[in-house]
KOLBAMAR-588024 format. One record per residue (C-alpha): residue in three letters; residue number from 1; x, y, z. Coordinates in steps of 0.1 Angstrom, whole numbers, always signed. Layout:
<r 'ALA',NUM,<X,Y,Z>> ...
//
This chain:
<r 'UNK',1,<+458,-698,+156>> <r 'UNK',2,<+494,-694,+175>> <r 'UNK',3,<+491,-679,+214>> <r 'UNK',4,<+500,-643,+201>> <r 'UNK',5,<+481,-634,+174>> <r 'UNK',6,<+472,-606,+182>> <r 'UNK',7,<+511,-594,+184>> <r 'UNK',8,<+507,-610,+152>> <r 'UNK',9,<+484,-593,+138>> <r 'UNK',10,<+493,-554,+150>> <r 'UNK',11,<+527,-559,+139>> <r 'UNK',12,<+512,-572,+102>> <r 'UNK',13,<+489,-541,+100>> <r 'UNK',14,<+511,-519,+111>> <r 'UNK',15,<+534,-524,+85>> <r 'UNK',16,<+510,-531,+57>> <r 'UNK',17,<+493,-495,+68>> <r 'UNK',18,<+527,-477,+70>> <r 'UNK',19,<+538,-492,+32>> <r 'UNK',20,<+505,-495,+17>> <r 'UNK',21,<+509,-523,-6>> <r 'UNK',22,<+487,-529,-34>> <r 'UNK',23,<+486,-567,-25>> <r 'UNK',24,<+492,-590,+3>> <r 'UNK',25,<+490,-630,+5>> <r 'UNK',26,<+490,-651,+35>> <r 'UNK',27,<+494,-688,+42>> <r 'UNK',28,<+488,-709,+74>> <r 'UNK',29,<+458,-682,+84>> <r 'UNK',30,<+437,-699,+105>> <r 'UNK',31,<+405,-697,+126>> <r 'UNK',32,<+388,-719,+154>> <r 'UNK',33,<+368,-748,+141>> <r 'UNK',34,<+345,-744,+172>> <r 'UNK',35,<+347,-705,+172>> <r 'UNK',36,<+313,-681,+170>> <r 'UNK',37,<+305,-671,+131>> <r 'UNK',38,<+309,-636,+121>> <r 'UNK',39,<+290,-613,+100>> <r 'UNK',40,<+317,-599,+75>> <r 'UNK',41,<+307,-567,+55>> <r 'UNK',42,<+316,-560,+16>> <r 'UNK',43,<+351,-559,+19>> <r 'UNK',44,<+352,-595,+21>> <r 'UNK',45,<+352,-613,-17>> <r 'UNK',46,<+341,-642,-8>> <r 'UNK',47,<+344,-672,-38>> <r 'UNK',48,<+316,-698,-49>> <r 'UNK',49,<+319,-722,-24>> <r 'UNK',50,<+331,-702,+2>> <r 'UNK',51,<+336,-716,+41>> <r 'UNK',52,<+315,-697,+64>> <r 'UNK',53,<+339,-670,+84>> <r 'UNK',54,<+345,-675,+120>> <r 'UNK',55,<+351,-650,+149>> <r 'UNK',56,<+387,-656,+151>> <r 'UNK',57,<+400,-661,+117>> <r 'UNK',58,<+431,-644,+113>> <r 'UNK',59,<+423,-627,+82>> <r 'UNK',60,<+391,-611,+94>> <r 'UNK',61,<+408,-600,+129>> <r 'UNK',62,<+435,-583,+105>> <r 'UNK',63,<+409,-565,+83>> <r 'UNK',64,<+394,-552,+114>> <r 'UNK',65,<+427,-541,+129>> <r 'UNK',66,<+434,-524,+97>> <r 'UNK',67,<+400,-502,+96>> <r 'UNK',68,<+413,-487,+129>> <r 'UNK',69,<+448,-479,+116>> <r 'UNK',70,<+426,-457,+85>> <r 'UNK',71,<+434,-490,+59>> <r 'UNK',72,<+404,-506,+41>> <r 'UNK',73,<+416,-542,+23>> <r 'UNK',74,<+394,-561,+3>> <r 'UNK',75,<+400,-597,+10>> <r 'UNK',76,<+396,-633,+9>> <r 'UNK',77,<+403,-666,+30>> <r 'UNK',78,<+399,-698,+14>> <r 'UNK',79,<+403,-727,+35>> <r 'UNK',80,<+425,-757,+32>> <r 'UNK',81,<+423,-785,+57>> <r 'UNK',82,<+419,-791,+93>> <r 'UNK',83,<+453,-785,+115>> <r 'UNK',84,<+462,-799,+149>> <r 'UNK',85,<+430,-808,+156>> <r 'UNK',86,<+414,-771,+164>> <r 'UNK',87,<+419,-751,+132>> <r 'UNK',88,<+406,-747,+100>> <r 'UNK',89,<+439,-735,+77>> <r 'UNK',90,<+435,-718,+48>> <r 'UNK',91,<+454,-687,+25>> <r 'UNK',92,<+443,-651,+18>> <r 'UNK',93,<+446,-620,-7>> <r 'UNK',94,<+444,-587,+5>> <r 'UNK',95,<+440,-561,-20>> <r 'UNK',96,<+435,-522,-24>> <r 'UNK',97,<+413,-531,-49>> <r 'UNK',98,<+383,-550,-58>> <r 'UNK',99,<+390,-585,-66>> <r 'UNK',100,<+374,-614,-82>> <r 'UNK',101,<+383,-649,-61>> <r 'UNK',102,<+382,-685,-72>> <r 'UNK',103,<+396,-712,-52>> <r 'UNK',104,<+408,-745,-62>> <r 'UNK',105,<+417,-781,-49>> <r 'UNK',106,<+453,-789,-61>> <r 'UNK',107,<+463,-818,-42>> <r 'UNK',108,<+447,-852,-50>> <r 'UNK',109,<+428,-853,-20>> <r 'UNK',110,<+399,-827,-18>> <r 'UNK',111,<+389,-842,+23>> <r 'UNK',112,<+398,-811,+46>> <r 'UNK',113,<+404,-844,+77>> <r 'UNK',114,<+437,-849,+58>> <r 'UNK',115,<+463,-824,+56>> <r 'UNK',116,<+477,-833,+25>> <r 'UNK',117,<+448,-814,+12>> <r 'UNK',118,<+459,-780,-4>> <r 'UNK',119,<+440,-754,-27>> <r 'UNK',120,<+446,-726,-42>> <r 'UNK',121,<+435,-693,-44>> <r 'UNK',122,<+436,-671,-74>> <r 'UNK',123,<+421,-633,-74>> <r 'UNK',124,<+419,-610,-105>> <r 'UNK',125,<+419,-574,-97>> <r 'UNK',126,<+428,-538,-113>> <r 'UNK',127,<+461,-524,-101>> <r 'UNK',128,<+466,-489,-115>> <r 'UNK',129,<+445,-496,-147>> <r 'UNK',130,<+463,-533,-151>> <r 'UNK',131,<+447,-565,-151>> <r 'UNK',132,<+462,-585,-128>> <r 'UNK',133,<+458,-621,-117>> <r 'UNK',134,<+478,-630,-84>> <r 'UNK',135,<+476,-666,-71>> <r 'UNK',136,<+483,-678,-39>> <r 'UNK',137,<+499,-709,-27>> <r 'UNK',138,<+504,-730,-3>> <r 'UNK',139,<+523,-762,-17>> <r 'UNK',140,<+535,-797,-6>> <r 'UNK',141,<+571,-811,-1>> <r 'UNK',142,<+591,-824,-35>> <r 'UNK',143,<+583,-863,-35>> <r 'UNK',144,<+593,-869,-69>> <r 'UNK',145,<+576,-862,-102>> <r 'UNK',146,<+541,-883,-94>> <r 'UNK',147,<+537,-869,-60>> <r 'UNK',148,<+527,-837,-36>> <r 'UNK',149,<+543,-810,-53>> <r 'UNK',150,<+550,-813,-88>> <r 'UNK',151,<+509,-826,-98>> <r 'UNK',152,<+502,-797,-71>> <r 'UNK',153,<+522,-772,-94>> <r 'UNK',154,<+508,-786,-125>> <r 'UNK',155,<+470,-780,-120>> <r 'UNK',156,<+478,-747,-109>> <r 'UNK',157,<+495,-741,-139>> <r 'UNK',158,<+467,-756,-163>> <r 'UNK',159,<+441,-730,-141>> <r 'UNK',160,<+464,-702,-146>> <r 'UNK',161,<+472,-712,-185>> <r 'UNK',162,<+432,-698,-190>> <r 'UNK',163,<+438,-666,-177>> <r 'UNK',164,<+442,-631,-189>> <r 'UNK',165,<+466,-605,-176>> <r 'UNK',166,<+497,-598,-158>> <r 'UNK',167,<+508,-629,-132>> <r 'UNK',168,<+518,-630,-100>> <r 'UNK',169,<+523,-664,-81>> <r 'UNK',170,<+528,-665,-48>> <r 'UNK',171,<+534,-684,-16>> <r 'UNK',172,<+549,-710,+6>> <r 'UNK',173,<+562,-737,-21>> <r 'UNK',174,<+579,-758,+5>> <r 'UNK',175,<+607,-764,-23>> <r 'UNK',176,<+645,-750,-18>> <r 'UNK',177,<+655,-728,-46>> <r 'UNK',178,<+688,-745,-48>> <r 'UNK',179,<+678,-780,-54>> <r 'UNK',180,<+685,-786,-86>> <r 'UNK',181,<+658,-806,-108>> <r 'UNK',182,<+630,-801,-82>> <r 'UNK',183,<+599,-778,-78>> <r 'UNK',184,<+622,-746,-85>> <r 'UNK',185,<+633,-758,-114>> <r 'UNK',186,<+596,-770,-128>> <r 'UNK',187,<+582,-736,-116>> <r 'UNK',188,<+610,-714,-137>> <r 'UNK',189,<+611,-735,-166>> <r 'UNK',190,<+570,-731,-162>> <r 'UNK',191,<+554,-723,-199>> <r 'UNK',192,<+539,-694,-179>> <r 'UNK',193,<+573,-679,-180>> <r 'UNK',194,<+573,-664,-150>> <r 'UNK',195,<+606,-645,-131>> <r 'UNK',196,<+620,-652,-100>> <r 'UNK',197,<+614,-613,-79>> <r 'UNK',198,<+646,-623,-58>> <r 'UNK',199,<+668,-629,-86>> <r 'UNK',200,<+652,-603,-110>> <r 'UNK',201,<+651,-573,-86>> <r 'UNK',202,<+675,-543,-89>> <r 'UNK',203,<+686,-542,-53>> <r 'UNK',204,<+680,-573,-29>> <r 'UNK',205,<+677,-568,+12>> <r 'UNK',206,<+682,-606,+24>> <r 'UNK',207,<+675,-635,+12>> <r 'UNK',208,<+662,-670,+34>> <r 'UNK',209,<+627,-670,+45>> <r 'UNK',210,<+637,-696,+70>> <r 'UNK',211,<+665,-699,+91>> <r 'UNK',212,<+660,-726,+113>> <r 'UNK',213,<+644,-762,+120>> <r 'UNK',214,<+606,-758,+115>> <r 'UNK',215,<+575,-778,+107>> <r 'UNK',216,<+577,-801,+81>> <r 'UNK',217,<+618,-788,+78>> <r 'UNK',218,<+625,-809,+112>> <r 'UNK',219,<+667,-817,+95>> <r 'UNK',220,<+670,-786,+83>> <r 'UNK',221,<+703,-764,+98>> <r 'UNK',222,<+704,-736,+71>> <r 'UNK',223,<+691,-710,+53>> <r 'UNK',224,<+663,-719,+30>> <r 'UNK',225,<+648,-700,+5>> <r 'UNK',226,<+614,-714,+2>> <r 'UNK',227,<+588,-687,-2>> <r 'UNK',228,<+584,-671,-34>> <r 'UNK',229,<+572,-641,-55>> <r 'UNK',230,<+570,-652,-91>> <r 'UNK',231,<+562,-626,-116>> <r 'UNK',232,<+554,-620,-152>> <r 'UNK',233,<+584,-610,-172>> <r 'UNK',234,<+562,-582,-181>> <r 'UNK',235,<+568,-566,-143>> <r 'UNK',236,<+600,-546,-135>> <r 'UNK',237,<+610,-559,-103>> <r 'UNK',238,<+626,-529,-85>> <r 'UNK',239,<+633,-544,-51>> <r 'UNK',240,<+630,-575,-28>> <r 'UNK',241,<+636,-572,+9>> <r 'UNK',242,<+630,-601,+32>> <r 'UNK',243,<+608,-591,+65>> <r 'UNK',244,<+595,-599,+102>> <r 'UNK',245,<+630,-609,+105>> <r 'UNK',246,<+642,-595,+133>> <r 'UNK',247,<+664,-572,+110>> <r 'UNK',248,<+637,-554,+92>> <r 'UNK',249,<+604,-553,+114>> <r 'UNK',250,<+597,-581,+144>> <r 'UNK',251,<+597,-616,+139>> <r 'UNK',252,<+559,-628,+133>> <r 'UNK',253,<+561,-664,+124>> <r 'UNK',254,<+585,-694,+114>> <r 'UNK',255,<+585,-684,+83>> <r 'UNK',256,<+598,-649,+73>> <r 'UNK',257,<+573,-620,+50>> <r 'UNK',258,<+587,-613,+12>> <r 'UNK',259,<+582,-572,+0>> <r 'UNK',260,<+585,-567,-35>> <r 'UNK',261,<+581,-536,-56>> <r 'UNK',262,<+574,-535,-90>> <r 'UNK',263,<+565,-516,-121>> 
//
């Protein structure tokens, strides 16, 4: 958990309670491996082999903040692997509606010690009176077609293969959208035939969701485009604007937010 979360967190809430999105996913979440458990109430969807929510977790604290600001979110927070020593990572959904929450190891290693270790979470909800399945993702670096990513992208295709309803995958794929023959490329040319919500949409604000040298990016000097909403061609994408930028609301994180609008 970063040293002002809770700036964090008001500025989240405060835009998720002024739009009112039907759906919000969240990567590098995190709460205190030593931190006091909490007692969460019905809001929380919690999925079979759920980790046990602490005091802190980011997820929870934004929930909470939310209820003040008149906004009730079912939610979720799955966790992924130790970090730094003091956390326990993980991803989230937020929803408007109830949702239905699985979670699932893609990486090859399952051991939360080793930070290679990734899952997945997928929720199915209702959004006005369409099934919807939404996963959400955090993914490894491109390594080749044996390694990190692509076997990372491929049993989360196979999971979502099984499903019914519209799809939405989301996330931090940790893959450049303009290297050819990569993870882009695997996740477009996907059999789930999914669209792109940046090059689909009707009218585009921005573009990079990092702009800078970050974590696991240590060489990068440019604008990457690394953080995706993939949709089913099913979905009008209506617009895409790139947030917590500076430009359009306050910078939260390394990483800027995605807000897409569909039909």
């Amino acid at each position: 958990m970063e040293a002002d979360d809770q700036r964090q967190i008001r500025v989240l809430a405060q835009r998720i309670a002024q739009e009112k999105y039907d759906l919000v996913g969240l990567q590098e979440v995190n709460q205190g491996i030593a931190s006091p458990l909490v007692e969460v109430d019905g809001y929380f969807q919690p999925t079979e082999e759920q980790q046990a929510i602490r005091q802190d977790n980011f997820l929870f604290c934004l929930t909470e903040y939310l209820k003040e600001l008149g906004c009730y979110y079912y939610w979720n927070w799955s966790y992924n692997h130790i970090g730094y020593d003091r956390f326990h990572e993980g991803i989230g959904l937020l929803s408007k509606t109830p949702l239905i929450v699985e979670s699932h190891f893609v990486s090859k290693s399952s051991n939360p010690a080793d930070y290679h270790t990734r899952k997945v979470v997928i929720g199915e909800t209702t959004v006005n009176q369409e099934q919807i399945v939404i996963a959400n993702a955090h993914l490894s670096w491109w390594r080749g077609f044996d390694d990190s990513f692509a076997p990372e992208w491929q049993t989360l295709e196979e999971k979502l293969k099984a499903k019914s309803g519209s799809l939405l995958v989301i996330g931090d794929f940790n893959n450049d959208a303009k290297k050819i023959n990569e993870g882009y490329d695997l996740v477009t040319k996907s059999p789930l035939d999914l669209q792109d919500a940046f090059i689909a949409s009707k009218k585009t604000t921005g573009e990079f969701t990092v702009e800078e040298s970050i974590d696991g990016w240590a060489q990068n000097r440019s604008g990457l485009r690394i953080d995706y909403v993939f949709a089913a061609k099913t979905f009008e994408i209506v617009s895409y604007k790139v947030v917590f930028d500076d430009i359009n609301d306050a910078k939260i994180s390394d990483h800027f937010g995605i807000e897409v609008m569909m039909d």
